[in-house]
PQR file of N, CA, C, O and H, with PARSE charges and radii, in Angstrom:
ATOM      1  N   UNK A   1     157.553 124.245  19.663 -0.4000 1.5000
ATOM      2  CA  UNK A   1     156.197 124.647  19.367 -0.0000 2.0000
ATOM      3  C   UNK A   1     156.063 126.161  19.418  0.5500 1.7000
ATOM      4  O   UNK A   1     155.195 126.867  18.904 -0.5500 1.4000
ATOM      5  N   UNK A   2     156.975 126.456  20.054 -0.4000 1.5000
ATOM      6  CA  UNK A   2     156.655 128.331  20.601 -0.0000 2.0000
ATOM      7  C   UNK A   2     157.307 128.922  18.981  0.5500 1.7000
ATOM      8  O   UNK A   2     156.796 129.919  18.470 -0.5500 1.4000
ATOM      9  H   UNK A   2     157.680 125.883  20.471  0.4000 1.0000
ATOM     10  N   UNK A   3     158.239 128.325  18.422 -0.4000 1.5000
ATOM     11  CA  UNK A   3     158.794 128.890  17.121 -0.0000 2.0000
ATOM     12  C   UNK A   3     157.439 128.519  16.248  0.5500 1.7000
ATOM     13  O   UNK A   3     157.017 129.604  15.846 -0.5500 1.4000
ATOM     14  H   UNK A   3     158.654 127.515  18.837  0.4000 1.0000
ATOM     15  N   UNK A   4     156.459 127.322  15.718 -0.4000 1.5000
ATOM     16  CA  UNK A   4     156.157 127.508  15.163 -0.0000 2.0000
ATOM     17  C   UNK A   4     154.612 127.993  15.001  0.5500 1.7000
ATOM     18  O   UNK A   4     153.872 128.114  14.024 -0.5500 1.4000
ATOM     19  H   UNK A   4     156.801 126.441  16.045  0.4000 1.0000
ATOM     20  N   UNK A   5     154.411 128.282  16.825 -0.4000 1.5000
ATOM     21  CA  UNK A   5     152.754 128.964  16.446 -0.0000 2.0000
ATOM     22  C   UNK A   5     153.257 130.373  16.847  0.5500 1.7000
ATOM     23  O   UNK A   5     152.579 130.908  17.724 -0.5500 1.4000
ATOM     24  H   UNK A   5     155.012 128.183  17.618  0.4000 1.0000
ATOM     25  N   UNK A   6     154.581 131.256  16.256 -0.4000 1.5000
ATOM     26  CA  UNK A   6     154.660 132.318  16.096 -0.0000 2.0000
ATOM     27  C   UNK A   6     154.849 132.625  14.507  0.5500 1.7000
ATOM     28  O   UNK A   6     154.253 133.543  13.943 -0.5500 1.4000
ATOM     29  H   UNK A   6     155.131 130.821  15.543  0.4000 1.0000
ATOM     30  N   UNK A   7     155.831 131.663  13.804 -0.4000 1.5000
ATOM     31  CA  UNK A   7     155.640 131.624  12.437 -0.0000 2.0000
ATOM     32  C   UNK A   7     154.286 131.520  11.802  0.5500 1.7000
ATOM     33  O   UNK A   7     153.908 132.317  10.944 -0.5500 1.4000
ATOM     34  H   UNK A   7     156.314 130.917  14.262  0.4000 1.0000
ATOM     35  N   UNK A   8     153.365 130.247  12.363 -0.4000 1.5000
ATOM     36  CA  UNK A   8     152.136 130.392  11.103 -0.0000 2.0000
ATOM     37  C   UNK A   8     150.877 131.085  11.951  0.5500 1.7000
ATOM     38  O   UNK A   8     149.788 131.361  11.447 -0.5500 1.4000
ATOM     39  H   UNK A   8     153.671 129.599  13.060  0.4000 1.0000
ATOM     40  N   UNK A   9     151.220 131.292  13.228 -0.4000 1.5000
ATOM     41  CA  UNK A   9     150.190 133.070  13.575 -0.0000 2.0000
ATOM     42  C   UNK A   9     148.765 131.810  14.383  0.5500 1.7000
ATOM     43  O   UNK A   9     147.636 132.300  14.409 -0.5500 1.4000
ATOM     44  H   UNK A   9     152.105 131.068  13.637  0.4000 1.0000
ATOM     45  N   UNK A  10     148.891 130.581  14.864 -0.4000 1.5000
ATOM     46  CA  UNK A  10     147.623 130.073  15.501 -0.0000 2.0000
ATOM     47  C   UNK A  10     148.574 129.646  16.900  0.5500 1.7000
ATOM     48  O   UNK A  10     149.768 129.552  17.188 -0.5500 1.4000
ATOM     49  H   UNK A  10     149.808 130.183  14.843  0.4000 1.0000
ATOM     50  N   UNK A  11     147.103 129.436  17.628 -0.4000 1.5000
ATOM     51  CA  UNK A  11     147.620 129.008  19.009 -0.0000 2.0000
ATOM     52  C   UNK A  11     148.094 127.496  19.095  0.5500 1.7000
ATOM     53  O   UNK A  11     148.014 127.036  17.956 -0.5500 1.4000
ATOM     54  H   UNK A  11     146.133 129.512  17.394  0.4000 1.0000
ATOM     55  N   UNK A  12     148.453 126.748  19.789 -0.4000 1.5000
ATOM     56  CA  UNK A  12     149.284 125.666  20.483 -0.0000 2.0000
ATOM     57  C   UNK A  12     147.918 124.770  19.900  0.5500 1.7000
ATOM     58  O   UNK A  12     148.040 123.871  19.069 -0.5500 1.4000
ATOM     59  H   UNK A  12     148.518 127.121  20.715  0.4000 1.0000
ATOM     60  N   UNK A  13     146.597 125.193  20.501 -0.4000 1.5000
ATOM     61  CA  UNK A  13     145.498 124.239  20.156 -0.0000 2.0000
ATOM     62  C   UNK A  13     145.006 123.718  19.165  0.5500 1.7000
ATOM     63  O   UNK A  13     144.604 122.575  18.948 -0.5500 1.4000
ATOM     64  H   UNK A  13     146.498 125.923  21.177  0.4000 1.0000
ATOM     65  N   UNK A  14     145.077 124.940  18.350 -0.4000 1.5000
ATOM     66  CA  UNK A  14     144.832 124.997  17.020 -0.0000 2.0000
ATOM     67  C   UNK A  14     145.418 123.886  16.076  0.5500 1.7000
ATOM     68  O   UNK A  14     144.964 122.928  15.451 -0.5500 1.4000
ATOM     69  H   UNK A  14     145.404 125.869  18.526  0.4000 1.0000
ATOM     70  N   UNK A  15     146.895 124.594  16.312 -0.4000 1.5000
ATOM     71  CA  UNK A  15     147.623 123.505  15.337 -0.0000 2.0000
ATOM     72  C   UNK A  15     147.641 122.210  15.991  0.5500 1.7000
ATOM     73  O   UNK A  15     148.383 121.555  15.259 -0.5500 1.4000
ATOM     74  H   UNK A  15     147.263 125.372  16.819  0.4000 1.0000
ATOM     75  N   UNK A  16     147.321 121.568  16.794 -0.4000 1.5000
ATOM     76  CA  UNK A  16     147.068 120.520  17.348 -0.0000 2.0000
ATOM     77  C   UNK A  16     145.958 119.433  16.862  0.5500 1.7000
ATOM     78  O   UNK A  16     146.051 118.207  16.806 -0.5500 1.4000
ATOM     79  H   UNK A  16     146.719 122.100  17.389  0.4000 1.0000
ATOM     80  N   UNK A  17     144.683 120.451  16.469 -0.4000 1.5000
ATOM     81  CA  UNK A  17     143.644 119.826  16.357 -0.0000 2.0000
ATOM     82  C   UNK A  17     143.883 120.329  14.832  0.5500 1.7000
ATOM     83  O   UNK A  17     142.720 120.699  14.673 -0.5500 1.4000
ATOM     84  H   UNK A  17     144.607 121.447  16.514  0.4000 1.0000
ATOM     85  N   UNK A  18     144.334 120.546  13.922 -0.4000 1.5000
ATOM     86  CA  UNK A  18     144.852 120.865  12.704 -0.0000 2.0000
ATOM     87  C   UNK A  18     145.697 119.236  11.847  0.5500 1.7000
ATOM     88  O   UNK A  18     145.534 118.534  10.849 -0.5500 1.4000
ATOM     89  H   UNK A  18     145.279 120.246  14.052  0.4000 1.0000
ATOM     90  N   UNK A  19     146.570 119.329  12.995 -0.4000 1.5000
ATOM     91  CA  UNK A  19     147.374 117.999  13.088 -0.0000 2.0000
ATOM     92  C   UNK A  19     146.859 116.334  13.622  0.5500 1.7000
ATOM     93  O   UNK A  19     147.403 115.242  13.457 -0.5500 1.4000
ATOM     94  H   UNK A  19     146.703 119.900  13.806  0.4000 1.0000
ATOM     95  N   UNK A  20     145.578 116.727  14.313 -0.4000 1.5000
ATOM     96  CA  UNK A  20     144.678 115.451  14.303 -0.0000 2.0000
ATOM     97  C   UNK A  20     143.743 115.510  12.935  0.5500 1.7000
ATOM     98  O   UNK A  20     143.567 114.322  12.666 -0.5500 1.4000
ATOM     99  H   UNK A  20     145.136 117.614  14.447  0.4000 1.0000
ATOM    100  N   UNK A  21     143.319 116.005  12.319 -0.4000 1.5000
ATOM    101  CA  UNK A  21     142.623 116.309  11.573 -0.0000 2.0000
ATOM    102  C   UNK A  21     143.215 115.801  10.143  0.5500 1.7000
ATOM    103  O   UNK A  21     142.535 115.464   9.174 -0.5500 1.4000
ATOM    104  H   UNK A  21     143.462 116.970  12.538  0.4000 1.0000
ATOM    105  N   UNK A  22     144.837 115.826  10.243 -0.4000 1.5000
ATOM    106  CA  UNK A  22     145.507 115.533   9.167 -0.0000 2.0000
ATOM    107  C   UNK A  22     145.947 116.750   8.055  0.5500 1.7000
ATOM    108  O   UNK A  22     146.536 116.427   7.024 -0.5500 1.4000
ATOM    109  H   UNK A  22     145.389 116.099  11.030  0.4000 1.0000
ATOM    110  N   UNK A  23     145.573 118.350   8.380 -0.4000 1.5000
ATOM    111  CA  UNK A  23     146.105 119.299   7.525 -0.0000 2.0000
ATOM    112  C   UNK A  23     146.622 120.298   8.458  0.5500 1.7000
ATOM    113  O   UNK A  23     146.170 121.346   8.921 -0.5500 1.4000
ATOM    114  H   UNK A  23     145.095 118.613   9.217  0.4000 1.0000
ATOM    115  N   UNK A  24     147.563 119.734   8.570 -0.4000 1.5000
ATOM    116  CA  UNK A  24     149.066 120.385   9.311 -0.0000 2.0000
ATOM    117  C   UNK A  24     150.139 119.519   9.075  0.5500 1.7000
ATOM    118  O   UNK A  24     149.997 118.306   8.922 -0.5500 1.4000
ATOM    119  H   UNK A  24     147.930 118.883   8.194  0.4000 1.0000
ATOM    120  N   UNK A  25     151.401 120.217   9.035 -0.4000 1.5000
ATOM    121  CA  UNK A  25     152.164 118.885   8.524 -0.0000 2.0000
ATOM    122  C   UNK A  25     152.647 118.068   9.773  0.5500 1.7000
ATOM    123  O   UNK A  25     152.386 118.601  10.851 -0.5500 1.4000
ATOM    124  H   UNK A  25     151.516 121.203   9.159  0.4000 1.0000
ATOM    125  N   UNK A  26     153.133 117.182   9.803 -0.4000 1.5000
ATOM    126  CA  UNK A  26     153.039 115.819  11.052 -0.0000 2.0000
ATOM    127  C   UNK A  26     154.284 116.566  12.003  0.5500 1.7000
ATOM    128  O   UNK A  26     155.169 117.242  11.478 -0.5500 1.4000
ATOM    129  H   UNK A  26     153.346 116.750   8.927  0.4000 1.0000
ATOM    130  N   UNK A  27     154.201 116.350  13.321 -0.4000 1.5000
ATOM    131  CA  UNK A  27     155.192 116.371  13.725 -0.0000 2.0000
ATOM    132  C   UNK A  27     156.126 115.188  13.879  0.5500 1.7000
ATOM    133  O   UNK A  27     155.821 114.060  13.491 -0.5500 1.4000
ATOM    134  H   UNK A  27     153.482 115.801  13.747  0.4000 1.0000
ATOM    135  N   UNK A  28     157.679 115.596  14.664 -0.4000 1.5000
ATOM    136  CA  UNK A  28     158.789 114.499  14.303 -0.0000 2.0000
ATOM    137  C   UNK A  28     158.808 114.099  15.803  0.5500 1.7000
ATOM    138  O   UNK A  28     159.245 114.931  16.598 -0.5500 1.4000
ATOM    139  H   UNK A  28     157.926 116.512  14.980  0.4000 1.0000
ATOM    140  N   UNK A  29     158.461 113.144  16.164 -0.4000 1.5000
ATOM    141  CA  UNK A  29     159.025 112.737  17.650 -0.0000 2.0000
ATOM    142  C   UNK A  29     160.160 112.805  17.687  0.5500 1.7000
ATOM    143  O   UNK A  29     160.807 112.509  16.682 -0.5500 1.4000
ATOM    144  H   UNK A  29     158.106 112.468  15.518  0.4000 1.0000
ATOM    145  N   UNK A  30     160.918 113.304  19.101 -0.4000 1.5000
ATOM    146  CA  UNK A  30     162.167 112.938  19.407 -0.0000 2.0000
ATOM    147  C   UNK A  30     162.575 112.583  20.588  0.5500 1.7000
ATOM    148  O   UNK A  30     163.600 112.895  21.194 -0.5500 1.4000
ATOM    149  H   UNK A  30     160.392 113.544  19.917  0.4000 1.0000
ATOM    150  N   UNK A  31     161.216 111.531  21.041 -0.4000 1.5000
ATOM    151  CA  UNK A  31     161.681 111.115  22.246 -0.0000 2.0000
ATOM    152  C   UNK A  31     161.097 111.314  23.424  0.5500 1.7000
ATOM    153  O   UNK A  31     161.477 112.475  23.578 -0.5500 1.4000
ATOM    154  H   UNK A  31     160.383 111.277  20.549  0.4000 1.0000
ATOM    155  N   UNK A  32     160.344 111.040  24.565 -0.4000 1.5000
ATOM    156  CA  UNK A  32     159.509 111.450  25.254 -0.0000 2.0000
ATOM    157  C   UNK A  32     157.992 112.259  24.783  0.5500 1.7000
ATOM    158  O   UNK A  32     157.132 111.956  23.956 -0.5500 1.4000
ATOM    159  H   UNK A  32     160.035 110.097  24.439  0.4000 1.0000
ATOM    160  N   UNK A  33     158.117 113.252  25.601 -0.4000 1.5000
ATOM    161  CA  UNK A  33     156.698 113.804  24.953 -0.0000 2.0000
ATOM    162  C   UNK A  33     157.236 115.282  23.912  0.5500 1.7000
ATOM    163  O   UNK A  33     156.710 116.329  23.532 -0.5500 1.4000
ATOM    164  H   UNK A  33     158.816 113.498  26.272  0.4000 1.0000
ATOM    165  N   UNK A  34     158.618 114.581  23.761 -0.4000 1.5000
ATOM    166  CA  UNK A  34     159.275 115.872  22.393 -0.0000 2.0000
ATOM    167  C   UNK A  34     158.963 115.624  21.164  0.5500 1.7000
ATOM    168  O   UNK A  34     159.091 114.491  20.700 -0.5500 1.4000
ATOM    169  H   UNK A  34     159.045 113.731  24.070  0.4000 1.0000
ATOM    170  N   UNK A  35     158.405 116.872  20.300 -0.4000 1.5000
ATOM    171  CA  UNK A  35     158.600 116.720  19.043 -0.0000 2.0000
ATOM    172  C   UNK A  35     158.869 118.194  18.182  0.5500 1.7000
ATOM    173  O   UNK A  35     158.711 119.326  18.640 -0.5500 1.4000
ATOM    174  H   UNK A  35     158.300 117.793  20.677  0.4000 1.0000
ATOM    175  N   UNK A  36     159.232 117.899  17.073 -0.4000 1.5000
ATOM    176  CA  UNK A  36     159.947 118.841  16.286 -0.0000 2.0000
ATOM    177  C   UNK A  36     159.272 118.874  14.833  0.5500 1.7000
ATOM    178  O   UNK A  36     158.764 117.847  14.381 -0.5500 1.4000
ATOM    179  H   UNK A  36     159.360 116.979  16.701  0.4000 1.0000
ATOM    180  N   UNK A  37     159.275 119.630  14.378 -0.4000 1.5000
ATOM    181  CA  UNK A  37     158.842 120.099  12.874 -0.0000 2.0000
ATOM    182  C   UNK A  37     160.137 120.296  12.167  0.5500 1.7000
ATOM    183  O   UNK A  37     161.168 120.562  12.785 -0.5500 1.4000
ATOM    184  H   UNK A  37     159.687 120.464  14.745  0.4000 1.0000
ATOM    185  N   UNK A  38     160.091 120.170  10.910 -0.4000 1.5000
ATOM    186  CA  UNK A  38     160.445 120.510   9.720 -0.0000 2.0000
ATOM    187  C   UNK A  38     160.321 122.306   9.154  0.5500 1.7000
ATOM    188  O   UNK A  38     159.240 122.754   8.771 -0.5500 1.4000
ATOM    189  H   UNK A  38     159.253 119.954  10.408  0.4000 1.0000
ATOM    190  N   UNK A  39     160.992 122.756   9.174 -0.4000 1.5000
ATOM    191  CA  UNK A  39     160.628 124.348   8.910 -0.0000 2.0000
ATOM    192  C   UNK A  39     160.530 124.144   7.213  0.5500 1.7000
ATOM    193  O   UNK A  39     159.872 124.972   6.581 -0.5500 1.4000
ATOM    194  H   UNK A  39     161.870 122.393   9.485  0.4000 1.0000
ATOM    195  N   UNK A  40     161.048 123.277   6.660 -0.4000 1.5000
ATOM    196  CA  UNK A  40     160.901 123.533   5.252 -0.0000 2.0000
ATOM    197  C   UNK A  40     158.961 123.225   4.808  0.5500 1.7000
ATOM    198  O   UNK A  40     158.327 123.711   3.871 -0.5500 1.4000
ATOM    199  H   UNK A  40     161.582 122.605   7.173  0.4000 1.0000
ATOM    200  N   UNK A  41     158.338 121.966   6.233 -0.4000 1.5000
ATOM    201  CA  UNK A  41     157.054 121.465   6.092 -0.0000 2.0000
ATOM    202  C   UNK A  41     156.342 122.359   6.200  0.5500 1.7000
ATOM    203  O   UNK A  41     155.407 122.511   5.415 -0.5500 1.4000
ATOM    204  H   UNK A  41     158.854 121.571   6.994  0.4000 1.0000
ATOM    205  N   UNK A  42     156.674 123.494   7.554 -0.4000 1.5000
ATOM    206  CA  UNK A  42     156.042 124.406   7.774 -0.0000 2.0000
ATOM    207  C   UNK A  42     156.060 125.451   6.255  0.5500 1.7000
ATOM    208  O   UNK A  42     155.065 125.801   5.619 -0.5500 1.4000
ATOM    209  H   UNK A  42     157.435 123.370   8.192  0.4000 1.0000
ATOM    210  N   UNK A  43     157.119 125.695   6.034 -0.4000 1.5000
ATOM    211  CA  UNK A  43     156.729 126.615   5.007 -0.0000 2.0000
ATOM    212  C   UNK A  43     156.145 126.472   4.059  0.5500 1.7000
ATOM    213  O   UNK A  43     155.484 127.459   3.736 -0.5500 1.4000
ATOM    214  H   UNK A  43     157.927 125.411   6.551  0.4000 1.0000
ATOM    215  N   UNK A  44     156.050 125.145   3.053 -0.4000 1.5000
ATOM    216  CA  UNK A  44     155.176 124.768   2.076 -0.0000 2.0000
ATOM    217  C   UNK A  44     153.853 124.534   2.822  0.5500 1.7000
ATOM    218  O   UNK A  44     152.785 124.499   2.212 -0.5500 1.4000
ATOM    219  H   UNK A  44     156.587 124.343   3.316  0.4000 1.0000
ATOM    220  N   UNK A  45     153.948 124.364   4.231 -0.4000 1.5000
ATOM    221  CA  UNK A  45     152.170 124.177   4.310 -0.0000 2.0000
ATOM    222  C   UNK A  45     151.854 125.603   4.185  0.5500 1.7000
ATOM    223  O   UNK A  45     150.950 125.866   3.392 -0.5500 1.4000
ATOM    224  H   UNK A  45     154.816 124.392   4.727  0.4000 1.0000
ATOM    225  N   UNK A  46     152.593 126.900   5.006 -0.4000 1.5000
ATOM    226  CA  UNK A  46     152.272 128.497   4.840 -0.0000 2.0000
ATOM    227  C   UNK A  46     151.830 128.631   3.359  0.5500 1.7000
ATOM    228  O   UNK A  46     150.831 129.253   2.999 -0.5500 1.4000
ATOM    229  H   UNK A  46     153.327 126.686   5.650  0.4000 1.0000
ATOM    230  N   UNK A  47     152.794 127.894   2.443 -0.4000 1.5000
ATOM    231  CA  UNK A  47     152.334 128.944   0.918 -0.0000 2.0000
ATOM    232  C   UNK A  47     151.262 128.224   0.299  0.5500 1.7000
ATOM    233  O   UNK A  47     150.585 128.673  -0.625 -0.5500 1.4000
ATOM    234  H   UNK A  47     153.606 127.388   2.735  0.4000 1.0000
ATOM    235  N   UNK A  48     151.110 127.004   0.869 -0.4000 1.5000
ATOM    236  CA  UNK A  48     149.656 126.277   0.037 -0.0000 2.0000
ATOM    237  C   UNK A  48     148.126 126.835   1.083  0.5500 1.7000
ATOM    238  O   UNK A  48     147.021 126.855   0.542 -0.5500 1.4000
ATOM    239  H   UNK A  48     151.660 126.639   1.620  0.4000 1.0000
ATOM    240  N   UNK A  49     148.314 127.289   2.726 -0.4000 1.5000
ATOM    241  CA  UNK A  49     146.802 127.433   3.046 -0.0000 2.0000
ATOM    242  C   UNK A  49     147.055 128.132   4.043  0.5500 1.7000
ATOM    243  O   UNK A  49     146.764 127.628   5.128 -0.5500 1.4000
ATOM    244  H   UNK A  49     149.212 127.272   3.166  0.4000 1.0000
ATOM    245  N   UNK A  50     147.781 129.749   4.039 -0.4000 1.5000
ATOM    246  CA  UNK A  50     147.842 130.845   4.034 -0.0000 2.0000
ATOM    247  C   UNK A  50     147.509 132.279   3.345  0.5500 1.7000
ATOM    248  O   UNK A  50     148.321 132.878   2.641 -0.5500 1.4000
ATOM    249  H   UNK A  50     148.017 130.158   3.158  0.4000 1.0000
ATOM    250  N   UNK A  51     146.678 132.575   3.535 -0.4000 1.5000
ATOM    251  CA  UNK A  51     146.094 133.519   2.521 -0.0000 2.0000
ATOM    252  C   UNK A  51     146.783 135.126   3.213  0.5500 1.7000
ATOM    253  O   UNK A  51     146.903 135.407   4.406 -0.5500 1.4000
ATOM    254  H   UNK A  51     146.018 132.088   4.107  0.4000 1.0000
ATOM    255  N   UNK A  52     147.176 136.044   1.922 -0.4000 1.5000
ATOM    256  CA  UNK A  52     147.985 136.996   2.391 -0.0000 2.0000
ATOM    257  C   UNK A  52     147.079 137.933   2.109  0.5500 1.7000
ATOM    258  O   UNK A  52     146.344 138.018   1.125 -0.5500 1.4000
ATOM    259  H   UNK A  52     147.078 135.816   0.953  0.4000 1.0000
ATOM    260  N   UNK A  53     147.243 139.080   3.637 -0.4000 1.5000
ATOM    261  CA  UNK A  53     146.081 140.147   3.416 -0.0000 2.0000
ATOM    262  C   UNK A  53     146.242 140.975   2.405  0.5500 1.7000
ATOM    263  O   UNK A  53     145.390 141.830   2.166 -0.5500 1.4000
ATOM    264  H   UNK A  53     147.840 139.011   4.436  0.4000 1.0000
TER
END
């Protein structure tokens, strides 16, 4: 999680309630209370609802 709320720039909460909401991409369980992302998910979600200054 620390890699990817430094990549798309929101806090831990954010993308949390982003990801209940259904526009964030899903995370991957791996087991306990672990889970993992997709960096390729992350990046197509960056270029579709990221706006560049």
């Amino acid at each position: 999680m620390k890699d990817v709320t430094e990549i798309v720039g929101m806090h831990r909460s954010t993308i949390y309630k982003r990801i209940n909401e259904g526009s964030f991409p899903k995370a991957i369980s791996i087991g306990g209370r672990s889970i993992r992302f997709l960096e390729s998910s992350i990046r197509q979600w960056m270029l579709k609802n990221v706006q560049p200054n």
